[in-house]
C-alpha positions as CSV (number, residue, x, y, z in Angstrom):
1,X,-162.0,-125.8,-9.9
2,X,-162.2,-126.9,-6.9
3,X,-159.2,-128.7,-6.6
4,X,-157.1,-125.7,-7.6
5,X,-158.9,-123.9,-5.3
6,X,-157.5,-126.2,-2.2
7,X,-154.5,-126.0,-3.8
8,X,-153.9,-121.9,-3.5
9,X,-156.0,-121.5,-0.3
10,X,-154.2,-124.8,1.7
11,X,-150.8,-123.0,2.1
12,X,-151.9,-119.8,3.8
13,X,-154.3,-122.0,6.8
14,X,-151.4,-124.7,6.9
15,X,-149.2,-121.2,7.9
16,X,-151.5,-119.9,10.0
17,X,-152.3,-123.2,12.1
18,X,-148.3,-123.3,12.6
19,X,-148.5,-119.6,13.4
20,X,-150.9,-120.2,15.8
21,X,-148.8,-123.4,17.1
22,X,-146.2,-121.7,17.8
23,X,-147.5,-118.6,19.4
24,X,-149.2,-120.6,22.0
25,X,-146.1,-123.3,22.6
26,X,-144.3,-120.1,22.9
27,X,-146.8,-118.5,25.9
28,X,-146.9,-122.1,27.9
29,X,-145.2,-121.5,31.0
30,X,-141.4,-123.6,31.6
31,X,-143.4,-125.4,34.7
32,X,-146.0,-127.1,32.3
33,X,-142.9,-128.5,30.2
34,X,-141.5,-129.4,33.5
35,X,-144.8,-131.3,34.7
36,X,-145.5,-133.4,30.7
37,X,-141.7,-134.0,31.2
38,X,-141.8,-135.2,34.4
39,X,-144.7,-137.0,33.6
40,X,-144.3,-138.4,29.9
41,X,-140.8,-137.8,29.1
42,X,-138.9,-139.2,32.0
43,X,-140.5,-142.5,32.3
44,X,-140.9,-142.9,28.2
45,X,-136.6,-142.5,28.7
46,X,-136.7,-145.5,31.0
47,X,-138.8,-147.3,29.0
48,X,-137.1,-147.0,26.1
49,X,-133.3,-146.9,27.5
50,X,-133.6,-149.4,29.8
51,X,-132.3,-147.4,32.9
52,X,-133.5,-147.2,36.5
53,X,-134.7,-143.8,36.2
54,X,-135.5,-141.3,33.3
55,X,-134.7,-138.1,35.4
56,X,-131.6,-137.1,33.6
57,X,-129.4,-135.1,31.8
58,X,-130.7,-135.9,28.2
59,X,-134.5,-135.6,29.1
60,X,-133.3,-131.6,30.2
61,X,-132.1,-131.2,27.3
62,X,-135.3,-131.8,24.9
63,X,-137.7,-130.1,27.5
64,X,-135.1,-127.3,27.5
65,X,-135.2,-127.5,22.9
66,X,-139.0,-127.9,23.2
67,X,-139.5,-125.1,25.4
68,X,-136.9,-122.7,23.3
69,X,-137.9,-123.5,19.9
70,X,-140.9,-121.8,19.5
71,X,-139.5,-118.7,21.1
72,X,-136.6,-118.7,18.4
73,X,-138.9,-119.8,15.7
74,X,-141.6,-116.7,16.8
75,X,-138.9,-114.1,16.8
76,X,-137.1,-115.5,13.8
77,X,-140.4,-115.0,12.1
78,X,-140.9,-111.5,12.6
79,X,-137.5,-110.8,11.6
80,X,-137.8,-113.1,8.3
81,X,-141.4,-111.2,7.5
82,X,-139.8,-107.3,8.3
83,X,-137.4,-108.3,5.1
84,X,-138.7,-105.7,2.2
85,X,-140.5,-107.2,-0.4
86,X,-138.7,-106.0,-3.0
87,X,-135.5,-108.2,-2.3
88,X,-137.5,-111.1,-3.0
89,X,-139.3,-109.8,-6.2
90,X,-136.3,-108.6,-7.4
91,X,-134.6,-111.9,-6.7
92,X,-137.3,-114.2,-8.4
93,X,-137.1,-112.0,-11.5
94,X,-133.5,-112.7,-11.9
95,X,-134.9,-116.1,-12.5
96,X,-133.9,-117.6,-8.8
97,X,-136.1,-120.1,-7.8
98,X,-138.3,-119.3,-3.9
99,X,-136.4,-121.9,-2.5
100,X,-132.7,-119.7,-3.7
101,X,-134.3,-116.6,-3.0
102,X,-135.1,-117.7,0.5
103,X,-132.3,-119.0,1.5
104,X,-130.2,-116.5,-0.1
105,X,-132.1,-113.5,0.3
106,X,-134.4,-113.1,3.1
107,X,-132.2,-115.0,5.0
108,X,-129.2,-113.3,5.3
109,X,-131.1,-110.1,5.4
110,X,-132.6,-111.4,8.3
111,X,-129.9,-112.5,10.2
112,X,-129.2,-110.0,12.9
113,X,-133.2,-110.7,13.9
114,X,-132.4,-114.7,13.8
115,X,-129.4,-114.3,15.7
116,X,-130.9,-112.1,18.6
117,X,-134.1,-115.2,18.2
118,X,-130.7,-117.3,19.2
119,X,-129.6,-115.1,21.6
120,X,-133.0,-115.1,23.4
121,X,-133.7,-118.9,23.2
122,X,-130.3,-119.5,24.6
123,X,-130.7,-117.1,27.2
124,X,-133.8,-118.4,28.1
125,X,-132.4,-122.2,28.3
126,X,-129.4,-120.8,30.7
127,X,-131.6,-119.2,33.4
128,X,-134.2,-121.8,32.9
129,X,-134.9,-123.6,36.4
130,X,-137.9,-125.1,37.5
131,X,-138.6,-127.3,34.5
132,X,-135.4,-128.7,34.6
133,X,-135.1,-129.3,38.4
134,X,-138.3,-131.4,37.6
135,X,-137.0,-133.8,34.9
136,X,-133.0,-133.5,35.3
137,X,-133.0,-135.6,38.6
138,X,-131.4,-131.8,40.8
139,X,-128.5,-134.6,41.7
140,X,-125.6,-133.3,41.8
141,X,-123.6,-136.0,40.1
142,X,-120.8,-135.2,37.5
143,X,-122.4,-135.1,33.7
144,X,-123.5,-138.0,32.2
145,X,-126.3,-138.0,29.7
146,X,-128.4,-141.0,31.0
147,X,-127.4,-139.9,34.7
148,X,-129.6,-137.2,37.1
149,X,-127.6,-133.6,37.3
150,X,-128.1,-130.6,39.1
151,X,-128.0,-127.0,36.9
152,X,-126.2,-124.1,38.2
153,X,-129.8,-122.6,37.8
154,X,-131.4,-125.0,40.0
155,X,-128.5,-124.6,42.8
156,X,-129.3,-120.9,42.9
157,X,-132.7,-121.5,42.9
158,X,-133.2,-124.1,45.7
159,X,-130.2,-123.0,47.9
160,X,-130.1,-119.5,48.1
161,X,-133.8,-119.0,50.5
162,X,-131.6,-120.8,53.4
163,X,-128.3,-120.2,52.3
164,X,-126.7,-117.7,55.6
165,X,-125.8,-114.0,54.8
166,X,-122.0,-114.0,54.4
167,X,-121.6,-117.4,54.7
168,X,-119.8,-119.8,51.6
169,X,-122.2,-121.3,50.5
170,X,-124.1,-117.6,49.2
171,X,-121.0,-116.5,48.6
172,X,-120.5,-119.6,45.8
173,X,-124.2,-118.9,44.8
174,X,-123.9,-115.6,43.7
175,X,-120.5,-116.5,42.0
176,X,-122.6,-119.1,40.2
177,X,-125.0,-116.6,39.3
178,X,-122.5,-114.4,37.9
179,X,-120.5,-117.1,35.8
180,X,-124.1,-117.5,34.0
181,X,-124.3,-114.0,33.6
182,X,-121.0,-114.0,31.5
183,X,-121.9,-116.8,29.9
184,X,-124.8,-114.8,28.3
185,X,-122.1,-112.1,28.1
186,X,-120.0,-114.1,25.9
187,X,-122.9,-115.3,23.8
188,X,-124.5,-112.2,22.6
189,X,-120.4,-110.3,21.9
190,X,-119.5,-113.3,19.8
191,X,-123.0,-113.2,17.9
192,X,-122.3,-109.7,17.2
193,X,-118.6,-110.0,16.5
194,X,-119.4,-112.7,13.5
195,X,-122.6,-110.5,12.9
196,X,-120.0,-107.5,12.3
197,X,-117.5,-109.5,10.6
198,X,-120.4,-110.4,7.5
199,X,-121.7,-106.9,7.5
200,X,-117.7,-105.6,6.5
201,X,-117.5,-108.6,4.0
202,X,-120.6,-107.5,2.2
């Protein structure tokens, strides 16, 4: 009794301690991923990479995955739970298995909300600055993986409170500035051209 019990009541606290998880990575803010970075990441790199100094390029990018991941996975989520219930019970009595029916149900008919989870993570990662100016090295070296880099973020950031009015070097700011805003551009039209091109398929 007891046992079967567990079983049927284990699932639901399992979901709601990842829930929970997630909803609280997800409200951290991006200068607390910068400090454990800075502090555990970076030198567990050169420990385990052998190189003179972990600030680089590759430790960015999992601070940037950690800190963007629950985000996606929160708003991903909602969208996957707003799916009517009736697909899915309509779907297992076909004789589909949960696993089919996820996958080929409430996913795709949850796809515009995962894609705009994408679209937000991404957008997130791009205009992210302070936790990478505190783990990436803010060199500004070509990229290498194992080598310290400087984001266009971080130029923006740390240059343009001295930077002269009318002078080049705001002038190239703001230009940086406004290639990341058509990056994000560019992101979000071909989400929703692909998005388009399934909705006239099905």
């Amino acid at each position: 009794m007891s046992a079967v019990y567990l079983a049927k009541i284990a699932p639901s606290k399992v979901k709601a301690v990842i829930e929970t998880a997630v909803s609280l990575l997800a409200g951290i803010p991006s200068v607390v991923y910068g400090l454990v970075g800075m502090m555990v990441l970076v030198p567990g790199i050169r420990i385990i990479f052998h190189i003179s100094d972990g600030a680089s390029l590759f430790a960015a990018m999992i601070v940037l995955a950690i800190m963007i991941l629950p985000s996606i996975i929160k708003v991903s989520l909602t969208a996957l739970e707003a799916v009517p219930k009736e697909y899915e019970d309509a779907s297992l009595a076909l004789g589909a298995t949960p696993i089919e029916t996820y996958f080929r149900v409430s996913v795709p008919a949850a796809k515009s909300g995962i894609a705009a989870a994408v679209v937000l993570g991404v957008g997130r990662a791009t205009g992210e600055a302070m936790a990478v100016m505190m783990v990436a090295g803010n060199a500004p070296n070509m990229p290498e993986i194992f080598q310290s880099v400087r984001f266009l973020t971080t130029a923006v950031a740390s240059e343009m409170s001295y930077a002269a009015d009318g002078s080049l070097q705001k002038q190239a700011l703001f230009s940086i500035a406004l290639v990341l805003f058509f990056f994000i551009m560019l992101i979000n039209a071909v989400l929703n051209f692909f998005l388009k091109q399934d909705k006239e398929r099905s």
